[in-house]
C-alpha angles and dihedrals in degrees: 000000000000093000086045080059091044091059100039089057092041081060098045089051087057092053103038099038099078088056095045087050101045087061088087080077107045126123091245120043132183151175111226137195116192142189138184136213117251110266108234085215109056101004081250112177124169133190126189144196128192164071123328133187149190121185131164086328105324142093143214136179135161114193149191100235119193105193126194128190120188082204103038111026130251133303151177123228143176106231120201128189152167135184146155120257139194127198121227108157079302125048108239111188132181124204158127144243155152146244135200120193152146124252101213100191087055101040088225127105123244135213140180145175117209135180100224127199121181139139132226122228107198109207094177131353096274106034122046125167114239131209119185134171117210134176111204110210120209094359100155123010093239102044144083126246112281134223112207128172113204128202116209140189109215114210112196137169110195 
């Protein structure tokens, strides 16, 4: 089942990477920090650094994701995705992506395909604050689906 999931989010990479990589030219760029809560179910916290954007409707972000599991070790991981967005006085976007890591305290690598839905809540026109709810899929082998909220900072120059 595992190597079912590999090829799904490999797929969905595919699919997803040339979104994630045209948000170096979106019309809005930023620079993003992220956190999650921590899950109830796995002790499953994530942070994230990258890059986030928005251009004509759509967005786009690839992450450095540093993900720790109270159950299954910690871990670092590239995280691509891609959505759709709408602005009304705040920019909501859904989407999906996928991330590809290594666990290090289990010697074993780690991928994931998620939906995504969050909203943007631009304070000025270079910073803005940032809530998404993802659901990570196949994460770890021996684990159910998780539900994270993240929290994020976004860091602009326009």
């Amino acid at each position: 089942m595992k190597k079912v999931n590999r090829s799904i989010g490999l797929l969905v990479l595919v699919l997803l990477f040339p979104g994630s990589v045209w948000a170096a030219e979106a019309e809005e760029t930023f620079l993003r920090i992220e956190r999650s809560k921590q899950t109830e179910e796995m002790g499953l916290r994530v942070t994230s650094l990258g890059v986030f954007g928005t251009n004509k409707g759509k967005i786009g972000h690839m992450d450095l994701s540093y993900i720790e599991s109270a159950d299954n070790g910690d871990g670092l991981a590239l995280d691509f995705g891609a959505g759709v967005s709408f602005r009304a006085g705040a920019t909501f976007f859904l989407g999906a992506g996928f991330l590809l890591g290594y666990n290090s305290d289990n010697s074993d690598f780690i991928s994931a395909y998620y939906p995504q839905v969050g909203v943007v809540a631009h304070l000025t026109k270079t910073f803005a604050l940032m809530v998404t709810g993802k659901r990570y899929y196949a994460l770890y082998d021996n684990s159910e689906d998780e539900n994270i909220v993240t929290f994020g900072l976004l860091f602009g120059s326009r």
